[in-house]
N, C-alpha and C positions, 0 to 999 in steps of 0.2 A: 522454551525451545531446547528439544535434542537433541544432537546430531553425532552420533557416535560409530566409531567403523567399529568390531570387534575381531580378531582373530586371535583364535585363542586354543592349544592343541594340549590335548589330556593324554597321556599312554597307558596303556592298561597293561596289567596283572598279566593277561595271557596275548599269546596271537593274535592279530587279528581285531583285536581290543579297543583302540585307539581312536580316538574322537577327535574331530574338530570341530569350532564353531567358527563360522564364517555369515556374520551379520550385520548389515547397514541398518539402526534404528535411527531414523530422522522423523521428529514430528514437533508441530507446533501447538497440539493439539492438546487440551486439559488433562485426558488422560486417551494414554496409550496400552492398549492392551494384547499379549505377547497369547497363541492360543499356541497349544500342543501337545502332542502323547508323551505319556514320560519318556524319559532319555533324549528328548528335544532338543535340551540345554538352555531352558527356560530358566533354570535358577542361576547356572553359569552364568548367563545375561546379567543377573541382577547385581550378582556379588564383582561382577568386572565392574558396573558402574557406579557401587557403592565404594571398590576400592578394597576389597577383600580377596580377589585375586588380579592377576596380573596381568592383561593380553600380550600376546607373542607379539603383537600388530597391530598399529590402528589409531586410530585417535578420540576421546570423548569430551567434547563440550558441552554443558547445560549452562542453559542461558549466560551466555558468553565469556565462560568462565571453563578453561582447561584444565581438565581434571589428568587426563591419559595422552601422551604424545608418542608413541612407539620412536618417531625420528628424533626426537631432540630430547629424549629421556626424561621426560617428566610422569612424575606419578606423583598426584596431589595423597596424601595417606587420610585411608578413611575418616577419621577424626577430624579432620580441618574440611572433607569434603559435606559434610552438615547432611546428610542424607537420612532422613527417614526410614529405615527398614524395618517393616512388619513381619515377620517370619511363621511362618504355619503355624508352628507350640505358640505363638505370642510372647514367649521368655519373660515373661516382668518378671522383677529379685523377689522370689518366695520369700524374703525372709520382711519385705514391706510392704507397708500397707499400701493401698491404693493412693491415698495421698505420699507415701514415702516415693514411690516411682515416682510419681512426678514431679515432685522438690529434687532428687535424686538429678533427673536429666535435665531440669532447670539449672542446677550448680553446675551441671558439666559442658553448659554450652560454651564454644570457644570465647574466645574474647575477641569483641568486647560485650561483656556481658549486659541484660540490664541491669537495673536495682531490684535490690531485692522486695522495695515494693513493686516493680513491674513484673518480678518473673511471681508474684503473689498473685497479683491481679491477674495475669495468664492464666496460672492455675482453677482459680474457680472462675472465671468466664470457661475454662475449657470443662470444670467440671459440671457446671449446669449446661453447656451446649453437648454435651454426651450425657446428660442424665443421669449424672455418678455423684451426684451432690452426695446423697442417701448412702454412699458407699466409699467415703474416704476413708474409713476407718477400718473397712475392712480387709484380710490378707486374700491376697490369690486363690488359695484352696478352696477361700470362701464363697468365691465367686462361680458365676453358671458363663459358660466358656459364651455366649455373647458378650456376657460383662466384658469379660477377660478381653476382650478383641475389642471393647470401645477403649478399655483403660492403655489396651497398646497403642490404638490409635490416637490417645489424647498426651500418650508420653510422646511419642515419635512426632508429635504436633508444635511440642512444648518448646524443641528446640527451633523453630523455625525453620526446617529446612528447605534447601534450595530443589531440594528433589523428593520424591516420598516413593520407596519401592515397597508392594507387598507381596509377596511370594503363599498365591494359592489361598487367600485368605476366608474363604467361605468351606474349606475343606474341612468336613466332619460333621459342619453346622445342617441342623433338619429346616425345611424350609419357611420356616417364620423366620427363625434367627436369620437363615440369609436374607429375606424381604427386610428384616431390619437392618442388616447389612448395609443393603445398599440406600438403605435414608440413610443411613450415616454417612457413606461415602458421598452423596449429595450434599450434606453438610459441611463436611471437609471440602468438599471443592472453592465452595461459595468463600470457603475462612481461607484456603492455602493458593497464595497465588506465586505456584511452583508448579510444575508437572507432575504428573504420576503416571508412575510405570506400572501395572500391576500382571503377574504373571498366573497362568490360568489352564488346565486340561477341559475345564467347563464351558460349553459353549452359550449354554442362557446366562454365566455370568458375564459374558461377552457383549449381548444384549444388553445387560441391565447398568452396565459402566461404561463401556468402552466408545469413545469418540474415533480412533484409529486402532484398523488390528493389524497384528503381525502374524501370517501364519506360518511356524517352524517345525520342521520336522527334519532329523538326523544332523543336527548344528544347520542348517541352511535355510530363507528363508522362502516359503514357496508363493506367497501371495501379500502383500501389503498395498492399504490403500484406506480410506475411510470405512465405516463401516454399513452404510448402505450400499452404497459400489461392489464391497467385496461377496455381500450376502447375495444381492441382485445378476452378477455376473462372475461368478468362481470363474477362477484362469485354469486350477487342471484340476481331474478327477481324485487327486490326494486332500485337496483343499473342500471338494462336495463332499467329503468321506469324514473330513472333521468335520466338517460343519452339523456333519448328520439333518440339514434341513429338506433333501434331496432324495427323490427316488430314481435310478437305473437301470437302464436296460443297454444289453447290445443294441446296435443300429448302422447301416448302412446308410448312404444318400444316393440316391435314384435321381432327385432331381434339382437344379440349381437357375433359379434368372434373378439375377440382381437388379435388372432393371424394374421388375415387379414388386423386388422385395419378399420372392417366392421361395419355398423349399419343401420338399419333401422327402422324406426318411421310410425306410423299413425297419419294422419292427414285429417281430415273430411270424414275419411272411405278409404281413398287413402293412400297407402305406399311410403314413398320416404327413400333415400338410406344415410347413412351420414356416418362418420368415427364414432370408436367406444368409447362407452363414457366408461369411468375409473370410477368405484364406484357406477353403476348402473347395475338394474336387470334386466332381463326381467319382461313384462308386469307393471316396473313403470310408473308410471303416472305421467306430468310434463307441461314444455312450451317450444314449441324451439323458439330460436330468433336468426332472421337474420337481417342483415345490410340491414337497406333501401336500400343503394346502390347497395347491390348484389342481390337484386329484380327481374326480366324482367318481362316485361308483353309482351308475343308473339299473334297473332292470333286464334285461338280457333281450332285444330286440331281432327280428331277422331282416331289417333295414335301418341297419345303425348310419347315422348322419357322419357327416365330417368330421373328423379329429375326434374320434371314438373306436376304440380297439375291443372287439369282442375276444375277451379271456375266458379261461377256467380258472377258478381260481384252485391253488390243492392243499393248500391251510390255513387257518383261521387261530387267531390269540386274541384273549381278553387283554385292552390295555385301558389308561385310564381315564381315554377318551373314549371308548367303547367296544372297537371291534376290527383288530387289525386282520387285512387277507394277503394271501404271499401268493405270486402268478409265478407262471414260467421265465425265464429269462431275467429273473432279479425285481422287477416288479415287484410293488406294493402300494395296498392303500389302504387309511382308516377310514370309518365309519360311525357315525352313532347305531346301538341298538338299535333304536328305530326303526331308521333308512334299513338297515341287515333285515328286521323282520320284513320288509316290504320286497326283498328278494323273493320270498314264500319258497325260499330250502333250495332255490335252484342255483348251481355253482357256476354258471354261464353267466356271465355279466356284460355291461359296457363300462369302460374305462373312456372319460373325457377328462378331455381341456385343452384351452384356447393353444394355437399357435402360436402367439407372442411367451408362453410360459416357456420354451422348450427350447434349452441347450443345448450343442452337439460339442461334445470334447474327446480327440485322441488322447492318446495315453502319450506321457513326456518319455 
């Protein structure tokens, strides 16, 4: 369990500069994960909680143990807070081997220590459960930057901590090394029964870890919640814009019956039909967003059915699904080659999908 308030104000160099963060992280969840653009204050977050800086404000408990009290001046110092932090570079001591790190953070756990046959036996339980048997002997330099991020992971393990922060840790890695990644973070879950925080601009690595997201942008938090909930129904148009899972257009509403469960929206002069939206009027003005996925692009009809917008599409890009088209008004949609050659070169299309897909969000 987390429950941390953060406020915490940076000044800058010039005018105008100056940052705050202003963040309630609460979660009970195995791992929590912090999404956002840089200068978010995703790493701020981490280094408050690990005790590397200092909040103006606020208070942080992990599993029931106060680390941060702004009222009653407590600041537990990093060192005795036992926190795991993985950092982008990984930092293990260039100058040890992969076994030396982790004899290294075995000696430096607080007291009370184990023995030193138990912090023995950690070590290689931790180095056949990361696969680094084959590589104790070997120095940093030596190693291929997966390596490097298990052996960080098995040092920052080593101490048992009460919390484990990584900060961006699949960054730089091409995507096997991240698929391996995340078995490893599976791994680490199953062995560490402590939270993880891990902090991320990546939105599939969001997917691939995250039980709870947070999503921040300019110190503040714009969306938190599980992460079905938050994927299935974004709260504002900043939050569909990170997620990048979402396509947009302007839109208008024409028509509302709650009792139906009805709605209907304009979009590029064309009406389509959608369920009805809670806390909205007629003729507000907005964005609806759909799941790429629930997209289609069908042939160009001159009796297009229900919840079907005949576009023109005015450009086309190779991607690595096959064949992205860009419409008027922000639209878009992919396609396989295939389905594109079944167009036969015509740029008039229909755009479907269900009712139930379709978001309507003002702007905050």
């Amino acid at each position: 369990m987390i429950d941390a308030r953060i406020v915490k104000k940076l000044s800058g160099t010039r005018a105008g500069s100056s940052f705050e963060l202003d963040l309630h992280l609460r979660s009970d969840a195995p791992v929590a994960v912090i999404l956002g653009p840089s200068g978010a204050g995703k790493t701020l977050t981490l280094n408050c909680l690990a005790g590397f800086a200092r909040p103006d404000e606020g208070r942080i408990l992990v599993q029931d143990e106060l680390f941060f009290d702004a009222q009653t001046k407590v600041h537990v110092p990093p060192q005795v807070r036992r926190c795991g932090y993985i950092f982008q570079d990984h930092t293990l001591f260039p100058h040890m081997s992969v076994m030396g790190n982790l004899k290294f953070a075995a000696q430096s756990m607080p007291k009370p220590k184990p023995s030193r046959l138990e912090q023995q036996r950690a070590i290689h339980e931790l180095l056949d459960a990361f696969e680094l048997g084959g590589l104790a002997s070997r120095m940093p330099h030596q190693l291929s930057g997966g390596q490097r991020q298990r052996v960080a992971i098995a040092r920052a393990l080593i101490g048992q901590p009460r919390l484990l922060l990584l900060d961006e840790p699949t960054r730089g890695l091409n995507v096997q090394l991240r698929e391996a990644f995340y078995e490893v973070m599976r791994r680490t879950r199953e062995r560490l029964q402590a939270p993880i925080v891990l902090v991320t601009h990546d939105v599939e690595e969001c997917f691939g870890l995250a039980d709870t997201l947070y999503f921040i942008e300019n110190g503040r938090c714009l969306q938190a919640g599980k992460k079905e909930d938050v994927v299935a129904k974004p709260a504002s148009l900043e939050v569909v814009r990170l997620l990048g899972l979402y396509v947009t257009a302007e839109a208008e509403i024409t028509y509302l019956d709650p009792g139906r469960d009805v709605g209907r929206v304009r979009i590029a002069s064309q009406a389509i039909e959608t369920r009805y939206f809670p806390g909205h009027l007629l003729g507000d003005r907005g964005w609806v967003c759909i799941k790429r996925s629930d997209v289609h692009v069908l042939p160009h009809s001159h009796q297009p059915k229900a919840n079907q917008l005949v576009m023109e599409w005015r450009t086309r890009s190779a991607t690595v699904r096959g064949v992205k088209l860009e419409f008027d008004g922000g639209l878009s949609a992919e396609m396989s080659e295939a389905r594109f050659r079944e167009l036969d070169g015509s740029r008039k299309v229909r755009l479907e999908f269900q009712r139930e897909s379709v978001h309507f969000l003002t702007e905050n």
